[in-house]
C-alpha positions in Angstrom: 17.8 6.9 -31.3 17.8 9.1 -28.1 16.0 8.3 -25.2 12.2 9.3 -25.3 9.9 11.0 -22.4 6.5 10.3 -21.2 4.5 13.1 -20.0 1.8 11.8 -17.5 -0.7 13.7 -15.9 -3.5 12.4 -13.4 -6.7 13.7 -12.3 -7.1 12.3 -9.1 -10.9 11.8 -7.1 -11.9 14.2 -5.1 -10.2 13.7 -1.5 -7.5 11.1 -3.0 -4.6 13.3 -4.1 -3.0 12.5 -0.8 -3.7 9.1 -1.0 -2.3 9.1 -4.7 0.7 10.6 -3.6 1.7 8.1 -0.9 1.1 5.2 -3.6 3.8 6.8 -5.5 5.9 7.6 -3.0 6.1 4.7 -1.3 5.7 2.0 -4.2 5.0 3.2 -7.6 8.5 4.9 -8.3 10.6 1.7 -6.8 8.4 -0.3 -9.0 9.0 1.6 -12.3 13.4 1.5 -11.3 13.1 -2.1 -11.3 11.3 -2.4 -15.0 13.1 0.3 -16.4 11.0 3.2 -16.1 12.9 6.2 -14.9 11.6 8.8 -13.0 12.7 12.6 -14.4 10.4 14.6 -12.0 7.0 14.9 -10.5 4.5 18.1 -9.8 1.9 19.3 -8.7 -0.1 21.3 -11.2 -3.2 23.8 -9.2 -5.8 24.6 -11.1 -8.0 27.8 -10.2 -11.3 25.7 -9.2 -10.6 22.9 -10.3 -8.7 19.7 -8.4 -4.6 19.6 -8.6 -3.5 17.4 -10.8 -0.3 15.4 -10.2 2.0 15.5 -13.7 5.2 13.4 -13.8 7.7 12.8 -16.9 9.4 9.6 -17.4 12.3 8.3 -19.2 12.6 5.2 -21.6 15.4 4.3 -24.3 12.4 4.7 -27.1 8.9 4.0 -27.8 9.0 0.2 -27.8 10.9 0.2 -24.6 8.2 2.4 -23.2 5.8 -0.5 -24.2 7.6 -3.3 -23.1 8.3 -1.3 -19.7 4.5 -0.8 -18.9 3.3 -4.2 -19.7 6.4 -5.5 -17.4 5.2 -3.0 -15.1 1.6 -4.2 -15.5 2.5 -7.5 -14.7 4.4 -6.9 -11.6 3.0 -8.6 -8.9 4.0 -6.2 -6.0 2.4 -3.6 -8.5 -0.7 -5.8 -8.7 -1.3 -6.4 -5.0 -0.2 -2.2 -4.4 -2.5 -1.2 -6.9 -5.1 -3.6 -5.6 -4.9 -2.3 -1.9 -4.6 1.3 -3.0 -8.4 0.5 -4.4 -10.3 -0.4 -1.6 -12.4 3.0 -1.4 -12.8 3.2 -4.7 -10.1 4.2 -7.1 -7.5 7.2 -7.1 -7.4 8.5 -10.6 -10.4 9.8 -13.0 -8.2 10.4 -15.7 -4.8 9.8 -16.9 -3.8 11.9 -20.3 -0.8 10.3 -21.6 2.1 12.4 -24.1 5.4 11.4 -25.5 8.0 14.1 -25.9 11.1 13.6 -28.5 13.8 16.3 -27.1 14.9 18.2 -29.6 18.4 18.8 -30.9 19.6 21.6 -28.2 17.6 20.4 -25.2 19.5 19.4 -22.3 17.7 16.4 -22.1 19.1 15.3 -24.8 
């Protein structure tokens, strides 16, 4: 089986999108190399009125992988003491819509 996709998109609080973006920069995409999670690309998607979301698409060898990446991921303990610090006004994110994407036969992801 090909390699799957996850298509992530956050809604972040009002005033943390910057702070959201240094978490990632600076920790959250070392942390998903080391348990397998590979980064494809990251965006910013505007929205007329409404707060930018940040959408990103990640790689795994298939679904189960996926899993066993996250909770890896999860357990992490740079992650954990990141994620924790990243919190202490309050938390970044007010929603996170999740989406796996099989490529199909001709894409170049493939």
């Amino acid at each position: 089986m090909p390699d799957v996709y996850e298509l992530c998109r956050y809604l972040p609080h009002e005033g943390k999108l910057d702070a959201l973006l240094a978490r990632f920069r600076e920790h959250t995409v070392r942390i998903f190399a080391r348990h397998g999670i590979a980064s494809v690309g990251f965006w910013l998607e505007p929205r007329e009125g409404e707060r930018t979301r940040l959408v990103y698409l990640l790689q795994h060898p298939d679904r189960e992988g996926a899993t066993a990446n996250w909770e890896s991921f999860g357990q992490d303990p740079e992650w954990q003491q990141v994620y924790m610090a990243s919190m202490t006004d309050g938390p970044l994110v007010e929603a996170i819509e999740k989406w796996f994407l099989d490529p199909v036969d001709f894409s170049p992801l493939r």
